[in-house]
N, C-alpha and C positions, 0 to 999 in steps of 0.2 A: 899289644899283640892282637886285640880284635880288630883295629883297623885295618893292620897287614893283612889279616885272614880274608876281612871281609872284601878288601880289595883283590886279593888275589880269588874269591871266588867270583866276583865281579865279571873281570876279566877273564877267567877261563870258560865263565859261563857265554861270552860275548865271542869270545874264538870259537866256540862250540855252533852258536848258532848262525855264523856267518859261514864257516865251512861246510855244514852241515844242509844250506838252506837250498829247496828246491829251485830255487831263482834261479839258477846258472843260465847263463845262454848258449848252450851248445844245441845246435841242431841233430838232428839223428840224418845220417847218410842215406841218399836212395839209393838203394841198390840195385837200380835199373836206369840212374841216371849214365852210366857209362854208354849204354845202347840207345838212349834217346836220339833223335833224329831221321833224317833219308839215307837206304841204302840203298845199293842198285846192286846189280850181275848178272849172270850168263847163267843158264844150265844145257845139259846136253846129256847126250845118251840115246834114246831110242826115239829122240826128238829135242830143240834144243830151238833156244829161245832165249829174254832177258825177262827180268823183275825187276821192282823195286818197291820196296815197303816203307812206313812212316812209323817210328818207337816210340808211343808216348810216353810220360811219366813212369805209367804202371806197367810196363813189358807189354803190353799190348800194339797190336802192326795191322795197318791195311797198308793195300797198296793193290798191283795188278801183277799179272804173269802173262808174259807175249809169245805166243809160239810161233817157231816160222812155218808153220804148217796150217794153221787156225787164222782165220782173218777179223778174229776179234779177241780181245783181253778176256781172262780171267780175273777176276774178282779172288784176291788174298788178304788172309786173314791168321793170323800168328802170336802168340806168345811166347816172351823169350825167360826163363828163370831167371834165379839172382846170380846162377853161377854159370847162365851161357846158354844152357841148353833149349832150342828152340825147334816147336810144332807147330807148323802152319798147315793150313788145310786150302786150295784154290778153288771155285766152283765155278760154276753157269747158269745163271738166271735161276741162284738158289740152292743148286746140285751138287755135291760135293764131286769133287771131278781127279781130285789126288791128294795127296799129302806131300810136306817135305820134315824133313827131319834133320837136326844138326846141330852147329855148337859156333855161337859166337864169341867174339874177345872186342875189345874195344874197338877195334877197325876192319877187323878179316871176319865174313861169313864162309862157313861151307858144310857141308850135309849131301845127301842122300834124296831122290826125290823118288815117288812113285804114284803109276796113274793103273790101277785093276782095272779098269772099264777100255781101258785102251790096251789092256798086257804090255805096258812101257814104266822104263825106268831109267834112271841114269843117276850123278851126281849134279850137285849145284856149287856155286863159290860167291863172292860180292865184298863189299867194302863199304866201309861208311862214308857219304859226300860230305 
């Protein structure tokens, strides 16, 4: 009878520590690798132009913003959450010059943009390349 026993603790202690054991190889999901990469689009409103930004790993974006009105790039810069929502700011040799505001899904962007220094506004849209 102590064979049995000692066998059967053996073994449940042996199931115990393989189930149990922090070894597993599961990775943890990024939750920003859905939005990694280049997007591009259009925006428009009270001036209207293209962008496109770069997603790295961590929700973080540069890229530029081209108005048809301005003969040179803005400089963009953006963060997108775990669950879309994304605040980029554009500037000028430094200056923050507007914001855009909105909500991405794995391939469609679109939001809201706004420039105080100019009294303009409009919406924005994009896609992932």
């Amino acid at each position: 009878m102590r064979k049995k026993t000692l066998i059967a603790f053996v073994l449940t202690a042996g199931f115990w520590a393989v189930s149990c054991s922090s070894d597993d190889n599961t990775s943890a999901v990024n939750p920003y690798e859905k939005f990694q990469g280049t997007w591009t689009g259009t925006f428009s409103g009270d001036d209207e132009g293209t962008w496109t930004a770069t997603f790295d790993s961590a929700g973080k974006a540069t890229g530029t913003l081209e108005s048809n009105t301005v003969t040179f790039p803005f400089d963009l810069e953006a963060q997108v959450s775990e669950n879309g929502e994304i605040t980029a700011e554009y500037s000028s040799g430094g200056r923050s010059v507007g914001t855009m505001d909105g909500i991405l899904t794995e391939t469609t962007a679109s939001g809201t943009w706004k420039s105080p220094e100019q009294n303009a506004q409009g919406t924005w849209e994009g896609s992932k390349n």
